[in-house]
N, C-alpha and C positions, 0 to 999 in steps of 0.2 A: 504494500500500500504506500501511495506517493506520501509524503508530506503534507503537501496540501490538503490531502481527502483523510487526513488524520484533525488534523488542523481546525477542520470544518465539523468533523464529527464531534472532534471533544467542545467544540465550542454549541453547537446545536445542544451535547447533552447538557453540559453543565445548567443553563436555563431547566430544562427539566427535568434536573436532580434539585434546583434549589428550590422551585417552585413544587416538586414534592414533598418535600420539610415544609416548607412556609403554607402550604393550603392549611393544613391542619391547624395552625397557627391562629389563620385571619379565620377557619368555621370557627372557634373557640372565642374568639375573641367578638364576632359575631353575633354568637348566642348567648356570650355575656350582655353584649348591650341589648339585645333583642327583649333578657329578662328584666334588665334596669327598666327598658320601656315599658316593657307590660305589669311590674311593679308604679312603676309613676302612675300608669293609667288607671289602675285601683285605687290608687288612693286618690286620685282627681276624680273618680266618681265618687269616692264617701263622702270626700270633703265637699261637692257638691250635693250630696242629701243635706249635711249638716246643716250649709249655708244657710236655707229659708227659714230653719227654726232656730239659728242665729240672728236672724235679720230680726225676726217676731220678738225675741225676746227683750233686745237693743231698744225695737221701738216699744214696747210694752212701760219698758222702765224709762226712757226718756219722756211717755206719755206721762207717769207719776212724780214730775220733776215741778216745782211751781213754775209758773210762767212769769216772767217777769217784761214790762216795759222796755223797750230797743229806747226808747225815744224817752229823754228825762226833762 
């Protein structure tokens, strides 16, 4: 085998010897954020339940506050 077509082979494989180490890498590192995101997204729907009986309750007790004059 010439030089050249050695040349070319080892450089073609190298690319897909490192990209078969690294795949594994980047699915892992993948489905790490894949689960960060679908943990965010739970909790942005509870904390969206809570809100409205948050809101009720904020106004509930600002309604119980005396009212006073803006204007003196």
């Amino acid at each position: 085998m010439s030089n050249g077509i050695a040349t070319t082979l080892g450089v073609g494989a190298t690319p897909l010897a490192s990209g078969r180490t690294f795949a594994p890498f980047l699915f892992r590192l993948f489905a790490r954020l894949e689960d960060k995101v679908d943990g965010l997204a739970r909790d942005h729907r509870a904390l969206a339940r809570e809100f409205p009986e948050f809101r009720g309750e904020v106004r509930a007790r600002l309604s119980d506050l005396p009212t006073r004059s803006a204007v003196r």
